[in-house]
C-alpha positions in Angstrom: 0.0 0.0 0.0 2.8 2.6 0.9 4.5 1.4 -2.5 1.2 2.9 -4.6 0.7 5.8 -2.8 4.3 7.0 -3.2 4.3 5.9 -6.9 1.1 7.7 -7.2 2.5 10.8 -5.6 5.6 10.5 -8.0 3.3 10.2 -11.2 1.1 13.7 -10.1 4.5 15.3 -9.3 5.1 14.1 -12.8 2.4 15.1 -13.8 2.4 19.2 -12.9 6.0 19.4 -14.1 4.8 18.6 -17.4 2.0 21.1 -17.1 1.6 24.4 -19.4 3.6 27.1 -17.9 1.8 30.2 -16.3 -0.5 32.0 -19.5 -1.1 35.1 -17.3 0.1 38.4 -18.9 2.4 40.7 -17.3 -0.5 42.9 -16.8 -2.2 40.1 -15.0 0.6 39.2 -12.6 1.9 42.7 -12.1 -0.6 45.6 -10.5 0.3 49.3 -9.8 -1.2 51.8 -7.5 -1.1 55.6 -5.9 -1.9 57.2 -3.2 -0.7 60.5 -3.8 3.2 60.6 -4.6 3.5 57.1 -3.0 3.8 54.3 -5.1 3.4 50.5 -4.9 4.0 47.7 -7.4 3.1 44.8 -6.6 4.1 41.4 -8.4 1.3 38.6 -7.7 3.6 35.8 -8.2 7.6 35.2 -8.4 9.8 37.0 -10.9 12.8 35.7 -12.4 14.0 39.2 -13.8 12.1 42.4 -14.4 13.1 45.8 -14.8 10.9 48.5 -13.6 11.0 52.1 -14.7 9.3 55.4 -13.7 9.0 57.8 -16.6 7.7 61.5 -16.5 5.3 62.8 -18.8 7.2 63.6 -21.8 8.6 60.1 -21.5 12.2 60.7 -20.3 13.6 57.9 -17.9 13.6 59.1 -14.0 14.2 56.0 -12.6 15.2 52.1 -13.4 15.7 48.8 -11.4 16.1 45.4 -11.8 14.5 43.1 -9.7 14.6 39.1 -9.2 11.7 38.0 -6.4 11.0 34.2 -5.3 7.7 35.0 -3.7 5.0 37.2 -4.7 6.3 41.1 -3.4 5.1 45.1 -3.3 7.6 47.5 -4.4 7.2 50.8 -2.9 8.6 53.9 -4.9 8.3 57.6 -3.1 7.8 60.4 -6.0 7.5 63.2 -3.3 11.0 64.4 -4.5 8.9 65.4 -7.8 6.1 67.5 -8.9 2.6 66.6 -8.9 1.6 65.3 -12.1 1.4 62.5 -15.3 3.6 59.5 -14.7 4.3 56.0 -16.4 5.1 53.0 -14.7 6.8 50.8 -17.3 7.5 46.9 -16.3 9.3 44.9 -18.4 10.8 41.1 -19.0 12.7 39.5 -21.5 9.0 38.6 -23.6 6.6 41.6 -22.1 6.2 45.0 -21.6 3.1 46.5 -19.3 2.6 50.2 -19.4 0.5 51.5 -16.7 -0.4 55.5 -16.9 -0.2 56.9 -13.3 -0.7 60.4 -11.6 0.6 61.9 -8.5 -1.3 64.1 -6.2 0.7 66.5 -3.5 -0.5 65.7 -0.1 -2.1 68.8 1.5 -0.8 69.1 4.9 -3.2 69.2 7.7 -3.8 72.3 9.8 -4.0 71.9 13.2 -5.7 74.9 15.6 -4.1 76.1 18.1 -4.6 74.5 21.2 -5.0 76.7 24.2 -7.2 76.3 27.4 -8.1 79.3 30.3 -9.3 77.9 34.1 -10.0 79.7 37.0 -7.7 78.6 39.7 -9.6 81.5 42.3 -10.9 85.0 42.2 -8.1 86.1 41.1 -5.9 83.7 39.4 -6.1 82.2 35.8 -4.0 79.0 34.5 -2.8 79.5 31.2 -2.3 76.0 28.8 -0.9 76.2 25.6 0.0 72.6 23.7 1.0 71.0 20.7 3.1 73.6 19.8 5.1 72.5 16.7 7.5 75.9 17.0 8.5 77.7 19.6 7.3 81.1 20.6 3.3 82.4 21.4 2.6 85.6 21.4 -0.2 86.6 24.9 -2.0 89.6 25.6 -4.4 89.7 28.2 -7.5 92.3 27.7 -10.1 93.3 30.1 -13.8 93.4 30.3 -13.7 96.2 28.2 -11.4 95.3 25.5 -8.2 97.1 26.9 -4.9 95.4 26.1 -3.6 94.9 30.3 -0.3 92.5 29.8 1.7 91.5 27.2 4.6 88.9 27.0 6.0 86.2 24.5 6.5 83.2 25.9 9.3 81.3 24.0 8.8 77.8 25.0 8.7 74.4 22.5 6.0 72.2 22.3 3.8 74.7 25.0 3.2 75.6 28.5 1.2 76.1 31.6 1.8 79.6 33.4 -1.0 81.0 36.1 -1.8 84.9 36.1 -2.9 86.4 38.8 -4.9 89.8 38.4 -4.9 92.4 41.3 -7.5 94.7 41.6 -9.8 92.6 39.2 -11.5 89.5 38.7 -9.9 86.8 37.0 -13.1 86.0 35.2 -13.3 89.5 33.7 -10.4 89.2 30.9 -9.6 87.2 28.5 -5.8 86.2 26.2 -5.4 86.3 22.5 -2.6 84.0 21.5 -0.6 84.0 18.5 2.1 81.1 17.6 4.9 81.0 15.6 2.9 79.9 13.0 0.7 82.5 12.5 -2.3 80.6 14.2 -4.3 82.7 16.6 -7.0 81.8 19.7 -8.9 84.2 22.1 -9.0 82.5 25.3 -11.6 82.7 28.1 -11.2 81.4 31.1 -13.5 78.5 32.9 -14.3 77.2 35.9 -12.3 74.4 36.9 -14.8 71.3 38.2 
C-alpha cells in the first residue's frame, strides 16, 4: 500500500511538471497603484527578472531597477521628491512589456488649531495652557472686560506651557488672552471654571 501511494504521488508530481507554464500576462501578474506621490507595485507571483522604470510625462527615464523576487512582493517607490503630475510606470521582461499610466497628487498638509485652554484657579488667578506647539514662541495679551490690552509677554517655550496669572484689583473672570504662535495661528481664550 505505501509502495502505490508513493508511486502515485511520484506520477502527479510528474504530472504538474509537465504542465503548461503560467499563460497570465504581465499585466495580469503585475498591479500598480497611488496614493498620492507614493507608489506600490506589486508582483502577484515570483519574478525571475524584471526591470521596472518610472517615466515622467514627456517620457524621459527618472528611474530604473532590476528586480529578481522568489515570492509574490510590493515594491514601494516615493515620487515626493517630484512635482505633482502624469507619470508612467513601465515593467518589463525578457518577452513583455506592461505600461500603466499613473498620476501623482501632492498631499495637502493638515492644519492643526491652536490649542490653548483658560481655568480659573480663584478669584483672582487664571492658569494659562498652551499645547502641541510644533515651533516655539506664542505671542499673549491679556484684555479686560472692556477690551483694553492689560499685559503683554511672548512666551518662548517648545511644544507649549502652563503659566497661572494672577490679576490684582480685578477679577480673574473679567479678561480674556489672545494667542498668536509662531505659525501664525491665533485663539482668544476665556477662562473657565475648573470642576
Amino acid at each position: 500500500m505505501k509502495m502505490l501511494l508513493t508511486s502515485a504521488f511520484v506520477l502527479g508530481l510528474s504530472f504538474f511538471s509537465f504542465a503548461e507554464p503560467n499563460d497570465e500576462t504581465l499585466m495580469e501578474v503585475t498591479s500598480v497603484r497611488t496614493n498620492h506621490e507614493k507608489v506600490i507595485i506589486t508582483f502577484k507571483e515570483p519574478m525571475e527578472k524584471v526591470f521596472i522604470s518610472i517615466l515622467d510625462s514627456e517620457g524621459d527615464l527618472i528611474v530604473k531597477k532590476k528586480y529578481k523576487t522568489k515570492e509574490a512582493v510590493s515594491v514601494p517607490y516615493n515620487l515626493s521628491d517630484l512635482p505633482e503630475g502624469n507619470y508612467q510606470v513601465k515593467i518589463e521582461t525578457e518577452d513583455e512589456i506592461a505600461v500603466y499610466d499613473i498620476k501623482t497628487v501632492e498631499r495637502k498638509k493638515v492644519e492643526y488649531p491652536l490649542l490653548a485652554y483658560g481655568k480659573l484657579k480663584d478669584r483672582n488667578t487664571v492658569n494659562l495652557l498652551v499645547v502641541g506647539l510644533e515651533k516655539p514662541g506664542v505671542q499673549v495679551d491679556v484684555y479686560n472686560h472692556l477690551n483694553q490690552k492689560i499685559s503683554s509677554e511672548y512666551i518662548d517655550q517648545p511644544e507649549g506651557f502652563s503659566k497661572d496669572y494672577k490679576f490684582i484689583g480685578a477679577r480673574a473672570n473679567d479678561v480674556y488672552f489672545h494667542l498668536k504662535d509662531a505659525q501664525g495661528r491665533s485663539k482668544y481664550v476665556h477662562p473657565t471654571k475648573i470642576k
